[in-house]
MIZA-282177 format. One line per field, with one value per residue: y, z, x of N, C-alpha, C, O in turn. Coordinates in Angstrom, 1 decimal. Each point is the difference from the previous one (the first is absolute). Example, Ala and Ser with C-alpha at 12.3 -4.5 7.8 and 13.67 -1.06 7.14 Angstrom:
2
n.yy	-5.7	1.1 .
n.zz	7.8	-1.4 .
n.xx	13.2	-1.4 .
ca.yy	1.2	1.1 .
ca.zz	0.0	0.0 .
ca.xx	-0.9	0.9 .
c.yy	1.2	1.1 .
c.zz	0.0	0.8 .
c.xx	0.9	-0.8 .
o.yy	0.0	1.1 .
o.zz	0.7	0.1 .
o.xx	1.0	0.5 .
This chain:
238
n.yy	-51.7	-1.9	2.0	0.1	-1.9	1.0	-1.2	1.3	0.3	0.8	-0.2	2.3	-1.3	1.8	-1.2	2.3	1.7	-0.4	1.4	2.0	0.3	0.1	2.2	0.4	0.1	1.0	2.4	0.6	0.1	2.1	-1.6	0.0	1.8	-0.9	1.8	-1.5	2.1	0.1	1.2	-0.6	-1.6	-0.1	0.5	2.3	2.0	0.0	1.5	1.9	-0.7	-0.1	1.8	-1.9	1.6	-1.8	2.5	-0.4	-0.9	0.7	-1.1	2.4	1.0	-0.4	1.7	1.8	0.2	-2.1	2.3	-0.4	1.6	1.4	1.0	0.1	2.3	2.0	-0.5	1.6	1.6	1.3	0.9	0.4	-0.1	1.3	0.2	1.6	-0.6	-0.5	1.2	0.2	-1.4	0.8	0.9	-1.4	1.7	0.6	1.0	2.5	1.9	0.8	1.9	1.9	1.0	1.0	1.5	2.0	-0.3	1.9	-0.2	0.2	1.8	1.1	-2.1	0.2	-1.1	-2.3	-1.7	-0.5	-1.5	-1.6	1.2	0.7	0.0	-1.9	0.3	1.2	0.2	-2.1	0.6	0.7	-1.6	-0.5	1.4	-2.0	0.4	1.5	-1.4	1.6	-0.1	-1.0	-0.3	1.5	-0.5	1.2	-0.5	1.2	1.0	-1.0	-1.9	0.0	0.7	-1.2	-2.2	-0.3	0.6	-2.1	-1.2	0.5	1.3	0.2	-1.9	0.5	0.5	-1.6	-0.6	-1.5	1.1	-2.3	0.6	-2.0	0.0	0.8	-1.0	0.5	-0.3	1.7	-0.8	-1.9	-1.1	1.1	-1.0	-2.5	-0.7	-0.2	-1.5	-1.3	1.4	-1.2	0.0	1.6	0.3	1.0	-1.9	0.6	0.7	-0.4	-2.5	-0.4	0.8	-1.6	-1.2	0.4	-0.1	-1.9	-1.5	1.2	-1.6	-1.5	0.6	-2.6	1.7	-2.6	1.1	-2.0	1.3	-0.1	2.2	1.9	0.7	1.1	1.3	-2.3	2.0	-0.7	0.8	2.4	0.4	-0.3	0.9	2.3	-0.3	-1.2	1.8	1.8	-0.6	-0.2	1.6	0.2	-0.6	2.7 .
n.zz	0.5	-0.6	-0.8	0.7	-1.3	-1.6	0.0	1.8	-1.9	1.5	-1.9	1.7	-1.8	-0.6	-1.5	-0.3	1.2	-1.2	-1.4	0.5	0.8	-1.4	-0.3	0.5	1.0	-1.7	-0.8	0.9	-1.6	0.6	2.0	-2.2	1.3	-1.7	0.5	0.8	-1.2	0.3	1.3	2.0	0.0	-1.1	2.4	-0.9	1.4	-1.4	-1.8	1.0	0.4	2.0	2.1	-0.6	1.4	0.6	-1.0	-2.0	-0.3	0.4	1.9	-0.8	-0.2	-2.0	0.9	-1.7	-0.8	-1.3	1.1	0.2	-1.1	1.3	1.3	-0.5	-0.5	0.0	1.4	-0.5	-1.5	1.9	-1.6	-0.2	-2.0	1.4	-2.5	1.8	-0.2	-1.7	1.6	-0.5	-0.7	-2.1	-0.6	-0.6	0.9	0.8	-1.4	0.0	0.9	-2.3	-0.9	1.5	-0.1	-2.1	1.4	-0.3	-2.3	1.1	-2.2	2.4	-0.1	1.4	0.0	0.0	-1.3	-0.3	1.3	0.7	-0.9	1.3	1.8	-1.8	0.2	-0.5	-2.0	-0.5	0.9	-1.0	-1.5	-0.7	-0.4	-2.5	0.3	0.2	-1.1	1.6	-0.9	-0.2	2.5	-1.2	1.4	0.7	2.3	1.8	-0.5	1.8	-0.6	2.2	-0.3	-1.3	0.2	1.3	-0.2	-1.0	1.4	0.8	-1.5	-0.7	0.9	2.0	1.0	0.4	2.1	1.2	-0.3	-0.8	-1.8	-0.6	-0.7	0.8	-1.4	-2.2	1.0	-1.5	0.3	1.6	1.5	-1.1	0.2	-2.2	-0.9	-0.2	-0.1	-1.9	-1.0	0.4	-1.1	-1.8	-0.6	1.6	-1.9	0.7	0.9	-2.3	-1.3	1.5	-0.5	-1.4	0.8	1.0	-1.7	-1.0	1.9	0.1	-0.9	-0.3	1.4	-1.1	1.1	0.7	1.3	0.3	-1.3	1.0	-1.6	1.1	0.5	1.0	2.3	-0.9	1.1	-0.8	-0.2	-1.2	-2.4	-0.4	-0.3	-2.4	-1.7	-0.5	-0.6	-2.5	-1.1	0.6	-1.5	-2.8	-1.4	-0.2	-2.1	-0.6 .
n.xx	47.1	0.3	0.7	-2.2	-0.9	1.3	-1.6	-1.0	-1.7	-1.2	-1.1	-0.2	0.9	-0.5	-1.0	-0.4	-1.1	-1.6	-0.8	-0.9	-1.7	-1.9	-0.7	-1.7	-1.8	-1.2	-0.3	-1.9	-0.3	-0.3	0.4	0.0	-0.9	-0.7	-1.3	-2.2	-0.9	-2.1	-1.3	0.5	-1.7	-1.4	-0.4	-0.9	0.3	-1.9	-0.8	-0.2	-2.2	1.2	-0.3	-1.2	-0.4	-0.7	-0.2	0.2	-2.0	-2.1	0.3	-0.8	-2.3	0.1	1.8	0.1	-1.9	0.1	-0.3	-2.1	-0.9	0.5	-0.8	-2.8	0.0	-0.5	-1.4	-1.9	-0.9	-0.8	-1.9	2.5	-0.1	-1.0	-0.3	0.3	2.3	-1.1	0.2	-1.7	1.1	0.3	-2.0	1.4	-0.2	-1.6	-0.6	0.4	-0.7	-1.2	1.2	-0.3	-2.4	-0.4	0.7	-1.3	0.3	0.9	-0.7	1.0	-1.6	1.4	-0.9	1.8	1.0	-0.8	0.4	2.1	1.0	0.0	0.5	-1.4	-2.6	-1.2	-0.2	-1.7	-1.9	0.1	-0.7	-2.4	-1.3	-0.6	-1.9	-1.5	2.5	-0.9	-1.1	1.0	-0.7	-1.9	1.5	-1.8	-1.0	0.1	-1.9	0.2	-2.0	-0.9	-1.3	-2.2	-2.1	-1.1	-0.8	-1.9	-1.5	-1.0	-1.1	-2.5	-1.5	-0.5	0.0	-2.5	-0.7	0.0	-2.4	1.1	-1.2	-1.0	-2.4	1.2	-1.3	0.1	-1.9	1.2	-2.1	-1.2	1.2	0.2	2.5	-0.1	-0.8	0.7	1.6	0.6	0.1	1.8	1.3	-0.5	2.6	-0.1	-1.9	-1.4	-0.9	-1.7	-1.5	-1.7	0.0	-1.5	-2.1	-0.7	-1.1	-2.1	-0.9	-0.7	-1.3	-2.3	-0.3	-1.3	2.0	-0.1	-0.9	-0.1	-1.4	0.0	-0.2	-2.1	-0.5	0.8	-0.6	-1.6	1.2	0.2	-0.6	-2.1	0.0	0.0	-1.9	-1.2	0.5	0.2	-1.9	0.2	1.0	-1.9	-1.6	0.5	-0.3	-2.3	0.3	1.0 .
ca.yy	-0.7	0.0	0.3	-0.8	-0.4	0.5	-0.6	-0.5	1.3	-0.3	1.1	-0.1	1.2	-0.4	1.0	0.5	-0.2	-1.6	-0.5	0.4	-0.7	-1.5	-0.2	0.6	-1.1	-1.0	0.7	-0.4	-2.0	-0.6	0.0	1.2	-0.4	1.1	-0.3	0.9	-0.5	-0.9	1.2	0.3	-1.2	-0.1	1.3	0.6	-0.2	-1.1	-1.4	-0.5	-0.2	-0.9	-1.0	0.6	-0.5	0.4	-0.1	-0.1	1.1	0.8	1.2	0.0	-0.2	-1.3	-0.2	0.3	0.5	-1.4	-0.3	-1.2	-1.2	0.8	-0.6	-1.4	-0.5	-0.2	-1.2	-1.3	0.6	-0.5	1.2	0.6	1.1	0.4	1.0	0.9	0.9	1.4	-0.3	-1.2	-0.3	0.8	1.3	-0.8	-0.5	-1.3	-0.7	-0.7	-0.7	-1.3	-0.5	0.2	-1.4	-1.0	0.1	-0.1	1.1	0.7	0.6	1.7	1.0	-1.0	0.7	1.4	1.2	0.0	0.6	1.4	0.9	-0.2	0.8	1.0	0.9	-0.1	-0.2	1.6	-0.2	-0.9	0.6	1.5	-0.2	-0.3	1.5	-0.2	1.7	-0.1	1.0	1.4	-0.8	-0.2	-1.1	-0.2	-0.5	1.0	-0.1	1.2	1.3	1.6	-0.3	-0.4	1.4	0.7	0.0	1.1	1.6	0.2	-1.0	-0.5	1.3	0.7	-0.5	-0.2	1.8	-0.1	-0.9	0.6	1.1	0.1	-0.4	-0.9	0.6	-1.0	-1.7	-0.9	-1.1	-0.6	-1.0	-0.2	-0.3	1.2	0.3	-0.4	0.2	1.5	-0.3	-0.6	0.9	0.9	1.4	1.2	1.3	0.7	-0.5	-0.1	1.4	-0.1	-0.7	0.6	1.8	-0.4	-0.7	0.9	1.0	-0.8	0.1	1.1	0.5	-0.9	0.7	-0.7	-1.3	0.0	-0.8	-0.9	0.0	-1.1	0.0	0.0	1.7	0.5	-0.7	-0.2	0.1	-1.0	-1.8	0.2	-0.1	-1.1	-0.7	0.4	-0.5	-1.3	0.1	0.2	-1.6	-0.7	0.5	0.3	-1.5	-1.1 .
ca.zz	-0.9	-1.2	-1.2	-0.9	-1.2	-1.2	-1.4	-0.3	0.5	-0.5	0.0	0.1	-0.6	-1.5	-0.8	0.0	1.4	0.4	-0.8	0.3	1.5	-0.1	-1.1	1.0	0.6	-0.7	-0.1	1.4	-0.1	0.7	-0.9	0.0	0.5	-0.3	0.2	-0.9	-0.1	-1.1	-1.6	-0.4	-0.4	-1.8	-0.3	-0.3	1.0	0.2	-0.6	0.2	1.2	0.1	0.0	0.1	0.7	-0.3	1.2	-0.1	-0.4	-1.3	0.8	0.5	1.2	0.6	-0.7	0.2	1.5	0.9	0.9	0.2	-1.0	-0.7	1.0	0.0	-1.4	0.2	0.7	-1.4	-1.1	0.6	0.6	1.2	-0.2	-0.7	-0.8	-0.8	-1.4	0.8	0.1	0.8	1.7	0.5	1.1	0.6	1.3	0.6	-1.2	0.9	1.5	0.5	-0.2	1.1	1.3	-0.3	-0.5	-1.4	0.3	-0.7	-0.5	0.5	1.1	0.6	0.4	0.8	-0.8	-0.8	0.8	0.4	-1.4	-1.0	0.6	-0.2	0.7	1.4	-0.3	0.3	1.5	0.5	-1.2	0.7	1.4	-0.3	-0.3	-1.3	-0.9	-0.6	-0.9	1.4	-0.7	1.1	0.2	1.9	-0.1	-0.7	-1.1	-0.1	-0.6	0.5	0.5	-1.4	-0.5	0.8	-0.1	-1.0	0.2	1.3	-0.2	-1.4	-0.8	0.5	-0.7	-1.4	-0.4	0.4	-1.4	-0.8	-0.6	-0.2	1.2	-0.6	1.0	-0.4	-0.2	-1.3	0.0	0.6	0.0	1.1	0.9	0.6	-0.6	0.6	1.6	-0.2	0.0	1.2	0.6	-0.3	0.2	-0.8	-0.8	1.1	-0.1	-0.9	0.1	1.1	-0.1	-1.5	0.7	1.2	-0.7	-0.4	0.4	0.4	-1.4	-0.3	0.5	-0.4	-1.0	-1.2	0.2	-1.1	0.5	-0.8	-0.3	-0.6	-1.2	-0.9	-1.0	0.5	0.9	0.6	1.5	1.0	-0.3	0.7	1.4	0.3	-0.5	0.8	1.0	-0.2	0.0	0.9	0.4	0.3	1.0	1.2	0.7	-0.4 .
ca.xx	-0.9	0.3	-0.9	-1.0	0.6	-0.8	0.3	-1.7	-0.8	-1.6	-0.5	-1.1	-0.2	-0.1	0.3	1.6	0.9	0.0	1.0	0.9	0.0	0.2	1.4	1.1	0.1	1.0	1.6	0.7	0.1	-1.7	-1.3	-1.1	-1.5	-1.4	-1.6	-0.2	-1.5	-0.8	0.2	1.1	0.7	1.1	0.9	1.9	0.7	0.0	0.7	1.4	0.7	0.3	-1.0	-1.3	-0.7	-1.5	-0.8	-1.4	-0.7	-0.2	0.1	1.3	-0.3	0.0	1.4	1.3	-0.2	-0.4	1.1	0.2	0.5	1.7	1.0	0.4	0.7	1.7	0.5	-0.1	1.0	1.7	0.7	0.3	0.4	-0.7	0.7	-1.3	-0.1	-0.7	-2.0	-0.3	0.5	1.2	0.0	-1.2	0.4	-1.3	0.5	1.6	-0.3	-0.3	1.2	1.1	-0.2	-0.1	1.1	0.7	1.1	-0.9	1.2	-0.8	0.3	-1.3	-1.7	0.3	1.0	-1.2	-1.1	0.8	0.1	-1.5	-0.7	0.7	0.3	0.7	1.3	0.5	-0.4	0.4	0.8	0.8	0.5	1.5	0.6	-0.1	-0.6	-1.2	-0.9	-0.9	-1.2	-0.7	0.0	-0.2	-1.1	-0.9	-0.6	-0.8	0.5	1.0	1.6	0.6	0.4	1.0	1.3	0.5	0.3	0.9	1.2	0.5	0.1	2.1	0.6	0.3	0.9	1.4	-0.3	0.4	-0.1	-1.3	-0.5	-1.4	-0.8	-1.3	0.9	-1.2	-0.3	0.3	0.0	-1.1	0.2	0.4	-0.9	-1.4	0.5	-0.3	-1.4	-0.8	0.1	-0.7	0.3	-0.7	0.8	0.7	1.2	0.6	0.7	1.0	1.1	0.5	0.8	0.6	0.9	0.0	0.7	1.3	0.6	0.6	0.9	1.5	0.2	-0.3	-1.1	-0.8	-0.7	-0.3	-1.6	-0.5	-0.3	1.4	-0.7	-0.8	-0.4	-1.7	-0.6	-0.2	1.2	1.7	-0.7	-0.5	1.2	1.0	-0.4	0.3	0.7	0.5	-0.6	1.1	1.1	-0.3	0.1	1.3 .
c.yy	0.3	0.1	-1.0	0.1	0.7	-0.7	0.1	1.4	0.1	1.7	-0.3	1.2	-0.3	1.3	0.3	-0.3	-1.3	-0.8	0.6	-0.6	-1.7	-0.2	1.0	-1.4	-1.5	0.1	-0.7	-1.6	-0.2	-0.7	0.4	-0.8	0.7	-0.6	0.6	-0.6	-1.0	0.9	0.3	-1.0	0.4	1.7	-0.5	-1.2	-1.9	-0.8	0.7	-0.2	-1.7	-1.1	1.4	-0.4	0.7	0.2	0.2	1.3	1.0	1.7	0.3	-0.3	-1.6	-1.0	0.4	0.9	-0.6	-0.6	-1.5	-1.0	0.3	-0.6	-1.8	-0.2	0.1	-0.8	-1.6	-0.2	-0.5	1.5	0.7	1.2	1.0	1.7	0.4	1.0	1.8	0.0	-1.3	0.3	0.2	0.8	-0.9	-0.3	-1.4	-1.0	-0.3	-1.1	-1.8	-1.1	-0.4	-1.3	-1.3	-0.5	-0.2	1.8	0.9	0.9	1.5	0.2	-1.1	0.8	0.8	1.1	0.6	0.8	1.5	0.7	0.0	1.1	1.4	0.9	-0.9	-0.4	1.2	-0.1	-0.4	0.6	1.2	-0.4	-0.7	0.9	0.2	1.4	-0.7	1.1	0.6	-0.5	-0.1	-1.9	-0.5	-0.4	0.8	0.4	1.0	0.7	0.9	-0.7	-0.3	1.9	0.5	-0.9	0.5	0.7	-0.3	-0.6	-0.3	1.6	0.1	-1.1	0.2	1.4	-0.5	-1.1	1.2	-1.0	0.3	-0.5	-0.5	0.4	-1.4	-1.2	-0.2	-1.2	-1.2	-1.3	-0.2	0.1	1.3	0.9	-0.3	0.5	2.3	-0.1	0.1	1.3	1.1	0.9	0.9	0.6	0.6	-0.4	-0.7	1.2	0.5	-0.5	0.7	1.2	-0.4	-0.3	1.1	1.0	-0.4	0.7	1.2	0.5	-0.6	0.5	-0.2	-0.8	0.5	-0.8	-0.8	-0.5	-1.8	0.1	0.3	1.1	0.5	-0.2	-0.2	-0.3	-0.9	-1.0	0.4	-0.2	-1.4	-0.7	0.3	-0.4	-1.1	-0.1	0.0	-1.0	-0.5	0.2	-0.3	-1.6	-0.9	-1.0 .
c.zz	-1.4	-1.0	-0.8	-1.1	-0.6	-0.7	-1.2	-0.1	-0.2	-0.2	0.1	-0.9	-1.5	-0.9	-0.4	0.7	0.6	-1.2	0.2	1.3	-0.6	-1.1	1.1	1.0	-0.7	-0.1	1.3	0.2	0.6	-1.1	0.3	0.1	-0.4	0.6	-1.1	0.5	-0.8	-1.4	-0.2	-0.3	-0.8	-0.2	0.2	1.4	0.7	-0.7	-0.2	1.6	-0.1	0.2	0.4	0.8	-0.5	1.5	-0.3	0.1	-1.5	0.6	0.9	1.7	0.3	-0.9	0.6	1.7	1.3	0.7	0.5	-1.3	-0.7	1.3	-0.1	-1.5	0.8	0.7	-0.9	-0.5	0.8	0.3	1.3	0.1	-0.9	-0.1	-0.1	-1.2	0.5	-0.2	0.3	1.7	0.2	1.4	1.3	1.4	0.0	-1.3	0.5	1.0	-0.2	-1.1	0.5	0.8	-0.6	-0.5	-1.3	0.1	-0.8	-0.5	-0.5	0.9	1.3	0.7	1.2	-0.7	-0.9	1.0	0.2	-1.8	-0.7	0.2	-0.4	1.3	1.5	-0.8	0.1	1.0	0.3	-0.8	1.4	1.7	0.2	-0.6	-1.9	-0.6	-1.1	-1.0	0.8	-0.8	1.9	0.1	0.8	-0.5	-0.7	-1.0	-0.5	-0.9	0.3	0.7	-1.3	0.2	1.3	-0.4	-1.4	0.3	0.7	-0.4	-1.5	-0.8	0.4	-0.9	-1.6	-0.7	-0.2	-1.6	-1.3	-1.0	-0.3	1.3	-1.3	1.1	-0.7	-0.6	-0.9	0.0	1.3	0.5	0.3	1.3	1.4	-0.4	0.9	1.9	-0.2	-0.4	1.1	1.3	-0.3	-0.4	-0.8	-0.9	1.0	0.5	-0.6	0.1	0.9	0.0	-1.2	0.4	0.7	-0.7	-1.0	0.5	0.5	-1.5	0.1	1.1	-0.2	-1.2	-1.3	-0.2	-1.1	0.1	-1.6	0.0	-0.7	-1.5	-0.5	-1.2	1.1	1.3	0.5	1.5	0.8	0.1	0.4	1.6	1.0	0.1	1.3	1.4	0.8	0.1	1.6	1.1	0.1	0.8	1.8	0.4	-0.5	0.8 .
c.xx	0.2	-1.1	-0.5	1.1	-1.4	0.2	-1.7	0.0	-0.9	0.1	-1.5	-1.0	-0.3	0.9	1.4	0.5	0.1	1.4	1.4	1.0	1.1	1.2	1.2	0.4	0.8	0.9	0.8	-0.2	-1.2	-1.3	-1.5	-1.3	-0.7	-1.0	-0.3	-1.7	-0.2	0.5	1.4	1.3	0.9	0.5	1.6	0.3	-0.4	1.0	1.5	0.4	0.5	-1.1	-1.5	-0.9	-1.6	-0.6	-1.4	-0.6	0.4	0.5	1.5	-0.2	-0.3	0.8	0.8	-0.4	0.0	1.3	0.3	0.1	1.0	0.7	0.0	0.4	1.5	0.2	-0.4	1.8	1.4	0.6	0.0	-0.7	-1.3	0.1	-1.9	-0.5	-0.5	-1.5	-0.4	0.2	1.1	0.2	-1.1	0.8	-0.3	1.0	1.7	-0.3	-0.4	1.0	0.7	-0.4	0.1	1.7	0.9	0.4	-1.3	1.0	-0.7	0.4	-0.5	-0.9	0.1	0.0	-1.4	-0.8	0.1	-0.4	-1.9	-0.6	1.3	0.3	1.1	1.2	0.4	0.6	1.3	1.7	0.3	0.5	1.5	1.2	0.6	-0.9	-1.7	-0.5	-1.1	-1.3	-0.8	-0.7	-0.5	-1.3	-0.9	-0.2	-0.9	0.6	0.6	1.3	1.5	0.5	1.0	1.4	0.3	0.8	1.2	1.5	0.1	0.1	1.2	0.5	0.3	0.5	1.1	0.8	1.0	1.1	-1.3	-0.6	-1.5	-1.4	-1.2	0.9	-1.4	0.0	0.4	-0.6	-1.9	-0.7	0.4	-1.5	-1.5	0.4	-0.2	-1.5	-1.0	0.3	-1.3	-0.1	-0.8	1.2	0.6	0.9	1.3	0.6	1.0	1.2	0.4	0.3	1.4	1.6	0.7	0.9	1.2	0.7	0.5	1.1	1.2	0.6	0.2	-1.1	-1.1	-1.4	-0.5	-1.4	0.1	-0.3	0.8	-0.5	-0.7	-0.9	-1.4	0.6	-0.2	0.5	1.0	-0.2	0.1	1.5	0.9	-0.9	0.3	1.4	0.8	-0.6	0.9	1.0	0.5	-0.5	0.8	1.0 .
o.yy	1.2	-0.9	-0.5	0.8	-0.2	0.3	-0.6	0.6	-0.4	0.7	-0.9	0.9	-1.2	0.9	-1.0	-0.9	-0.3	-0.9	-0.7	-0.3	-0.5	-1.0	-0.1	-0.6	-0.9	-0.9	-0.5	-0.5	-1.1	0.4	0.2	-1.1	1.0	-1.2	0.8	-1.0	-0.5	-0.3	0.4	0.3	0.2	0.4	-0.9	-1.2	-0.5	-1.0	-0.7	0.3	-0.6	-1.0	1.2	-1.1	1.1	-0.9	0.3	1.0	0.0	1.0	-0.8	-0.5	-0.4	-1.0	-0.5	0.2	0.7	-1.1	-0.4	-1.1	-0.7	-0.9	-0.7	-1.1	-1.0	-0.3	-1.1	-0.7	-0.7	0.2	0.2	0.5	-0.3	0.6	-0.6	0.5	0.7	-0.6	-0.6	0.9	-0.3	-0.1	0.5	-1.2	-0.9	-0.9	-1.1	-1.2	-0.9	-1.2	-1.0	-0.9	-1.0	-0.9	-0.9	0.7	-0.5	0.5	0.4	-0.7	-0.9	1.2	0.2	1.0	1.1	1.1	0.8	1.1	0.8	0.0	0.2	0.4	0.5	-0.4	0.0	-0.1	0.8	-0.2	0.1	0.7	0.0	-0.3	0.8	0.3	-0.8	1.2	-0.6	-0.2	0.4	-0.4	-1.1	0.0	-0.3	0.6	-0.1	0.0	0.8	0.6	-0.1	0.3	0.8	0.7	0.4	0.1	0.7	0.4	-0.3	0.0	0.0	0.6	-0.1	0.2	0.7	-0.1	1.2	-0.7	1.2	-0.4	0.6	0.2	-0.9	0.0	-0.3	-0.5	-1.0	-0.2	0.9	0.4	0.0	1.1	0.9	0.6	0.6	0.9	0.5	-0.2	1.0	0.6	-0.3	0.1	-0.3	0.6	-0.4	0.1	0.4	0.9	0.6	0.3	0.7	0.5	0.3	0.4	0.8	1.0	0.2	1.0	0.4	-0.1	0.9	-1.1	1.1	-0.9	0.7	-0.9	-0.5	-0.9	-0.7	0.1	-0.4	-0.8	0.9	-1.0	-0.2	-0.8	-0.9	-0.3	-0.4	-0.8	-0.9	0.0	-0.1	-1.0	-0.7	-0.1	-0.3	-0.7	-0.2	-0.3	-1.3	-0.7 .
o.zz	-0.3	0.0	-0.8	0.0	0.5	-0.5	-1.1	0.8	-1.2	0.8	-0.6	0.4	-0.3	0.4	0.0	-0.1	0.8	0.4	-0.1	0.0	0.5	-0.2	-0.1	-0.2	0.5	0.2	0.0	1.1	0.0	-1.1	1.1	-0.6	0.7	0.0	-0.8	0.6	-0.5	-1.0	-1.1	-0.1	0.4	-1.1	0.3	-0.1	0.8	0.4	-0.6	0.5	-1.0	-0.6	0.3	-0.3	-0.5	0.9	1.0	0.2	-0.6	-0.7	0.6	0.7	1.1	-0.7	1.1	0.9	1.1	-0.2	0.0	0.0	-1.0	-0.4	0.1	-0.5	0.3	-0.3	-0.1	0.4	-0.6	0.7	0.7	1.1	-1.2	1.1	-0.8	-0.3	0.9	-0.8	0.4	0.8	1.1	0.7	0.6	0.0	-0.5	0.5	0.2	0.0	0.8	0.0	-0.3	0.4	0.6	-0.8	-0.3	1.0	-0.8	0.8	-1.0	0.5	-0.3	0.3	0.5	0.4	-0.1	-0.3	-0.2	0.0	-0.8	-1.0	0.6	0.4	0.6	0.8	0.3	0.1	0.7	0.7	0.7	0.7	1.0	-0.3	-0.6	0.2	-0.9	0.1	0.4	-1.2	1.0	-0.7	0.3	-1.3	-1.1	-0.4	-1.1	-0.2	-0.7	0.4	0.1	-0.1	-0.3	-0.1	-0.1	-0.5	-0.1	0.6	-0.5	-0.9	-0.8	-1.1	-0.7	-1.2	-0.8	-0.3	0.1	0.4	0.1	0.9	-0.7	1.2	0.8	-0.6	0.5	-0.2	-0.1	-0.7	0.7	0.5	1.2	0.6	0.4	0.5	1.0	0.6	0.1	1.1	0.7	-0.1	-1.1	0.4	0.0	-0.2	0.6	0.7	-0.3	0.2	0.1	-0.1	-0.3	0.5	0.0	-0.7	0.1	0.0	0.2	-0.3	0.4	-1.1	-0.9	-0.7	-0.5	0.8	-1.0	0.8	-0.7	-0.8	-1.0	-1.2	1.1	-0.1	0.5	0.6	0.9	0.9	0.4	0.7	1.1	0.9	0.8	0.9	1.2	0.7	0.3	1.2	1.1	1.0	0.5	1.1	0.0	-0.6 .
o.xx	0.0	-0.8	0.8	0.9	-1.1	1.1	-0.1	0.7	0.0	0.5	-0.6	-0.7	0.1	0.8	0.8	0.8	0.8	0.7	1.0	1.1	1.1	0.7	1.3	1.1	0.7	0.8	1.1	0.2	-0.5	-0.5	-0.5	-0.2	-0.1	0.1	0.6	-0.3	1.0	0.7	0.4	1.1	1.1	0.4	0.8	-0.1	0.7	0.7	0.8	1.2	-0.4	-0.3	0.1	-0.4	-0.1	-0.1	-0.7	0.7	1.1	0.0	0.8	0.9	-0.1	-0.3	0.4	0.9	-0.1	0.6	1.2	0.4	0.2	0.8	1.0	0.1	0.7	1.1	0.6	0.9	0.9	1.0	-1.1	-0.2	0.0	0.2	-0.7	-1.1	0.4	-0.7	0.9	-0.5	0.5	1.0	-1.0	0.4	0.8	0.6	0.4	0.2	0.3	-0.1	0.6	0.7	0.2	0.1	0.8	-0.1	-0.9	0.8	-0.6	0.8	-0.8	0.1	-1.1	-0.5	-0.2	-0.5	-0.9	-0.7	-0.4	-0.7	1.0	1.1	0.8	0.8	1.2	1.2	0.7	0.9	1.0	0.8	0.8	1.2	0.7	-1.2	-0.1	0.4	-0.9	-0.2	0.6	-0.9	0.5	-0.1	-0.5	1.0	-0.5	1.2	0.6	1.0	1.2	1.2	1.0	1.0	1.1	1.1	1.0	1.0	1.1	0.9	0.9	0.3	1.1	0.5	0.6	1.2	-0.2	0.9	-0.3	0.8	-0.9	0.3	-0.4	1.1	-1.1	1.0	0.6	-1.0	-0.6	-1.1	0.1	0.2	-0.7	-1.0	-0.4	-0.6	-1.1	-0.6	-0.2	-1.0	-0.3	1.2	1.2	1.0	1.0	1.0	1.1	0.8	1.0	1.2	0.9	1.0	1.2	0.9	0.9	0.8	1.2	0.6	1.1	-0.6	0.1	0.0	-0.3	0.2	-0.2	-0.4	0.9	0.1	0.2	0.1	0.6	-1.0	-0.7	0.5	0.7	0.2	0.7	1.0	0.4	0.2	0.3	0.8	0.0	0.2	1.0	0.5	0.5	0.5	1.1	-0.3	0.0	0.8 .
């Protein structure tokens, strides 16, 4: 069976990466498709695409999120072919899958590969069972404090003795998103302290190890705590 003709691309996306998408696509003799909202009529990526479809609304949720009005722009338009840009529905399984049925080409991963990767811990999971070298970390269901402190001990402190020439112990300014899920554990000063003693001593036994304060002088204690806590949150759901 011989491969669809690309000659159409709809990007389902606005902005940079929507423009980028579309001047790369021309390079290549394709002609180019923007959507765009109500509010976003007259942007960058609408008016250098070839052609433009209005999918209505003031909203990206009732726009560019609207799996079914991006598949009937690209079969309006003539395009084979639809490019997610990044955010939006990029990482959107459900978004390949209804490309695929409606047959036009989803230019990504396909929605297996999505499904398998959206979930860090089961892309771990799925990485170590392929004997793919991982970052010593704790990735399994359980969610308690003492199952977070036993694989410390068990699989992430041995590791990082072994970190050289420096051993980073506080990551300043971490993410939100690392932050509210440490939250929601509850944890006591105590067990601040605990992971900071724990880490701490990694350091002094590593013969170049250094530890890096958030503050960059003197160490406040609970913010080095609080910080190297978060740290080892990340870590551990990388």
């Amino acid at each position: 069976m011989s491969a669809p003709v690309l000659t159409t691309l709809l990007v389902a996306n606005r902005g940079e990466i929507a423009c980028r998408v579309m001047r790369t696509a021309k390079a290549l003799g394709l002609t180019t498709v923007a959507v765009h909202s109500a509010t976003d009529r007259d942007a960058r990526h609408s008016r250098e695409a070839d052609i433009r479809v209005d999918l209505g609304g003031s909203k990206a949720a009732d726009s560019y999120l609207q799996i079914d009005k991006l598949i009937a722009a690209a079969k309006a338009s003539g395009a084979q072919a639809i490019h997610p840009g990044y955010g939006f529905l990029s990482e959107n399984a459900g978004f390949a899958r209804a490309i695929e049925n409606a047959g036009l080409i989803f230019l990504g991963p396909p929605a297996s590969a999505i499904d398998a990767m959206g979930s860090k811990s089961a892309a771990k999971a799925l990485m170590e069972t392929a004997g793919v070298p991982l970052v010593p970390g704790y990735h399994g269901e359980a969610q308690d404090l003492e199952t977070f402190r036993a694989a410390c001990e068990r699989s992430l402190l041995p590791k990082l003795e072994q970190f050289a020439p420096e051993l980073l112990i506080v990551s300043a300014g971490f993410d939100a998103h690392v932050a509210d899920p440490l939250a929601q554990l509850q944890l006591t000063d105590q067990d601040y302290y605990w992971i900071t003693e724990k880490l701490l001593q990694v350091a002094g036994r590593t013969a170049q190890g250094r530890v890096v304060s958030a503050l960059e002088g003197g160490y406040d204690l609970p913010a080095l705590a609080s910080a190297t806590a978060a740290h080892v949150r990340a870590l551990m759901l990388a």
